[in-house]
MDTraj code that builds the backbone (N, CA, C; nanometers):
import mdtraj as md
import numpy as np

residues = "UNK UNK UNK UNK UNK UNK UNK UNK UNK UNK UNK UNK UNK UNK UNK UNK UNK UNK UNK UNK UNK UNK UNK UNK UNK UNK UNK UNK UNK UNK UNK UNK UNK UNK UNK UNK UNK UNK UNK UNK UNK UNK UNK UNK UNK UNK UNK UNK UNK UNK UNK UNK UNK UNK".split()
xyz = np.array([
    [20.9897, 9.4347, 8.6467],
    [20.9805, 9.3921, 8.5101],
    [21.0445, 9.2539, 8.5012],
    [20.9852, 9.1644, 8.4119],
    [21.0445, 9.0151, 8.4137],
    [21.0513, 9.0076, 8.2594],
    [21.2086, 8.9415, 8.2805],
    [21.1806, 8.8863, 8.1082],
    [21.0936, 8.7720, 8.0205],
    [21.0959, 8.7222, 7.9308],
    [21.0525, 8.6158, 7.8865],
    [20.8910, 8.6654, 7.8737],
    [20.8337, 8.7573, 7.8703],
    [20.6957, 8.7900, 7.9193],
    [20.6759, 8.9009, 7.7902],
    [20.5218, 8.8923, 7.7692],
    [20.4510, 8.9628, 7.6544],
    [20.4589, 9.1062, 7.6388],
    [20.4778, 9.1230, 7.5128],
    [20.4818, 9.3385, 7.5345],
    [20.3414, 9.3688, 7.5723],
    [20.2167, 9.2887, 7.5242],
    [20.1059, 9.2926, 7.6162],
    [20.0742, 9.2872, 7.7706],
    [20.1475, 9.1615, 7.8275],
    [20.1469, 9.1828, 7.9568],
    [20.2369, 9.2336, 8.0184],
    [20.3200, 9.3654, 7.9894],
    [20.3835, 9.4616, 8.0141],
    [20.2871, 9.5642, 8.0324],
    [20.1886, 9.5769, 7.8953],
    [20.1325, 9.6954, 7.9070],
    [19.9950, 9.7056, 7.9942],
    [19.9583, 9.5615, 8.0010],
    [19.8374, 9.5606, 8.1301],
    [19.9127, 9.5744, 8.2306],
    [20.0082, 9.5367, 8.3092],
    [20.0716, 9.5799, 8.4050],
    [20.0477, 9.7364, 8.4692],
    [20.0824, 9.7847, 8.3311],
    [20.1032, 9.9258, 8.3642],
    [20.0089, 9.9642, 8.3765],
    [19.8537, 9.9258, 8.3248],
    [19.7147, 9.9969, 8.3307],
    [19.6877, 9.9469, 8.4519],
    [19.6781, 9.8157, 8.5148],
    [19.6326, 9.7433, 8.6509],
    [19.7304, 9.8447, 8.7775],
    [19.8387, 9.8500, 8.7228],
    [19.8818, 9.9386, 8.8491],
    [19.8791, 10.0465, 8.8232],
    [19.8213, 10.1104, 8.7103],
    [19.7823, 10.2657, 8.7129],
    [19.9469, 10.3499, 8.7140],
    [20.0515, 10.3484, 8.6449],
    [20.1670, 10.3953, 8.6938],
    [20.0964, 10.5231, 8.6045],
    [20.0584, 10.5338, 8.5219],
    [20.0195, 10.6852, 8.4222],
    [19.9716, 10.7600, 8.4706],
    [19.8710, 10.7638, 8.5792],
    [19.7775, 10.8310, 8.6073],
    [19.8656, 10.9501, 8.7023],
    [19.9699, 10.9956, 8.7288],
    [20.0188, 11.0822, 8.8033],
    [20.0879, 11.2221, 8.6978],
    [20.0654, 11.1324, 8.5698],
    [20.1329, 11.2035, 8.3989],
    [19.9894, 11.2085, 8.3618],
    [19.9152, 11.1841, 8.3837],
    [19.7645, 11.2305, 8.3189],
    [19.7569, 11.3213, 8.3346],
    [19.7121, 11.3497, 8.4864],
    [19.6580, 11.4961, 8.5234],
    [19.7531, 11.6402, 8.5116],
    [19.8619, 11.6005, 8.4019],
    [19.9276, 11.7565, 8.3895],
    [19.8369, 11.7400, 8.2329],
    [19.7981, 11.9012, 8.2278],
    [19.7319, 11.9430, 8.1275],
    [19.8357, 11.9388, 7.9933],
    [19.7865, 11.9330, 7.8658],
    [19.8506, 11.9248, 7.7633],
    [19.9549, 11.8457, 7.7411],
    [19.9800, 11.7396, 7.8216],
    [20.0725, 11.6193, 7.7965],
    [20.0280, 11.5131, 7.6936],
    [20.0761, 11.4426, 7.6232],
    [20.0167, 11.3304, 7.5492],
    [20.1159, 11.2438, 7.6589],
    [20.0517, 11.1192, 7.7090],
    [20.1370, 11.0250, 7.7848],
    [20.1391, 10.8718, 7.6846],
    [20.2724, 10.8446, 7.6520],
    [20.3043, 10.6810, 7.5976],
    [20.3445, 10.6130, 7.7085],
    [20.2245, 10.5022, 7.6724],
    [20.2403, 10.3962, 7.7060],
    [20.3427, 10.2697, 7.6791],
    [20.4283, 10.2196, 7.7240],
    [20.5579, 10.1491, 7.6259],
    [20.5218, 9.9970, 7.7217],
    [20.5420, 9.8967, 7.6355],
    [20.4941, 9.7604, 7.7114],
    [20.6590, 9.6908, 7.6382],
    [20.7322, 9.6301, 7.6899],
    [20.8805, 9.5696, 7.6133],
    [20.8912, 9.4924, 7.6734],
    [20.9200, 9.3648, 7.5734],
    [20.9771, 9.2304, 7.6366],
    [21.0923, 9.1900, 7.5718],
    [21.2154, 9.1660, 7.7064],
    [21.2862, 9.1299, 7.6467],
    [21.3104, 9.0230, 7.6990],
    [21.4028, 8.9297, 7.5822],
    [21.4855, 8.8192, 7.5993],
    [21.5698, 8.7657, 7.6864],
    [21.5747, 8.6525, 7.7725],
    [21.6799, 8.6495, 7.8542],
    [21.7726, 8.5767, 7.8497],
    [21.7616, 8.4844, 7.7149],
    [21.8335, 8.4077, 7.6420],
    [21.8955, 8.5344, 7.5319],
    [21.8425, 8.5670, 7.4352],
    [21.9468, 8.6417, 7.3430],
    [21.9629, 8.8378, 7.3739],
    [21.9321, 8.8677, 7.5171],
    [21.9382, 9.0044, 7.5708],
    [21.8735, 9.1062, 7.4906],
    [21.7688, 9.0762, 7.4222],
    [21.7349, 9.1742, 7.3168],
    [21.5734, 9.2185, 7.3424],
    [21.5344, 9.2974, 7.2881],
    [21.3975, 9.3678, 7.3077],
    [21.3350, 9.2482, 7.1611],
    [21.2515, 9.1252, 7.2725],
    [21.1133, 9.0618, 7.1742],
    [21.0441, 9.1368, 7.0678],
    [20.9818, 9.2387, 7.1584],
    [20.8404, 9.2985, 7.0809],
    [20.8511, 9.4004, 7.1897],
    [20.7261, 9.4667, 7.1433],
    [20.7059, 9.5839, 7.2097],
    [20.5957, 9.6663, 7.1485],
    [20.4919, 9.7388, 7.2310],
    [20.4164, 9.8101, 7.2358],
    [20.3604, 9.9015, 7.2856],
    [20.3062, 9.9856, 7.1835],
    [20.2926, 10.1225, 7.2393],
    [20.1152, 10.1591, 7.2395],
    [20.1082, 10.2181, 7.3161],
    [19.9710, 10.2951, 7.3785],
    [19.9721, 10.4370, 7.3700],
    [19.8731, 10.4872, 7.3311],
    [19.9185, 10.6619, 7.3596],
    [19.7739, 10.7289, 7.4234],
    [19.7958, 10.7652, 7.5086],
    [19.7133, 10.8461, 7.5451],
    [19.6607, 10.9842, 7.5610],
    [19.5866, 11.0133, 7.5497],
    [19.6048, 11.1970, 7.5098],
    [19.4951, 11.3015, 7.6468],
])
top = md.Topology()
chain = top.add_chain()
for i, resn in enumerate(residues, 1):
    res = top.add_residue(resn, chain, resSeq=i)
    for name in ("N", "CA", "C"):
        top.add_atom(name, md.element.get_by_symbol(name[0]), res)
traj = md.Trajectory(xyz[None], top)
């Protein structure tokens, strides 16, 4: 994870490397997606976004 960087390109990250797909295949899970960028000047969470998958 790098700071200074988009809660968007957090969350393509996570789809391009597929980290969900091992939380997919249990039945009846809803899996969130969380994309967070934080600051590396004021240490704080930018933005952030969520995905949900069902």
């Amino acid at each position: 994870m790098s700071a200074d960087k988009s809660a968007e390109t957090a969350l393509r990250q996570i789809k391009e490397k597929r980290y969900a797909d091992k939380f997919r295949l249990e039945k009846g899970k809803t899996v969130h997606l969380l994309g967070i960028a934080f600051s590396s000047m004021g240490h704080t969470v930018q933005d952030w976004k969520e995905e949900v998958l069902a």
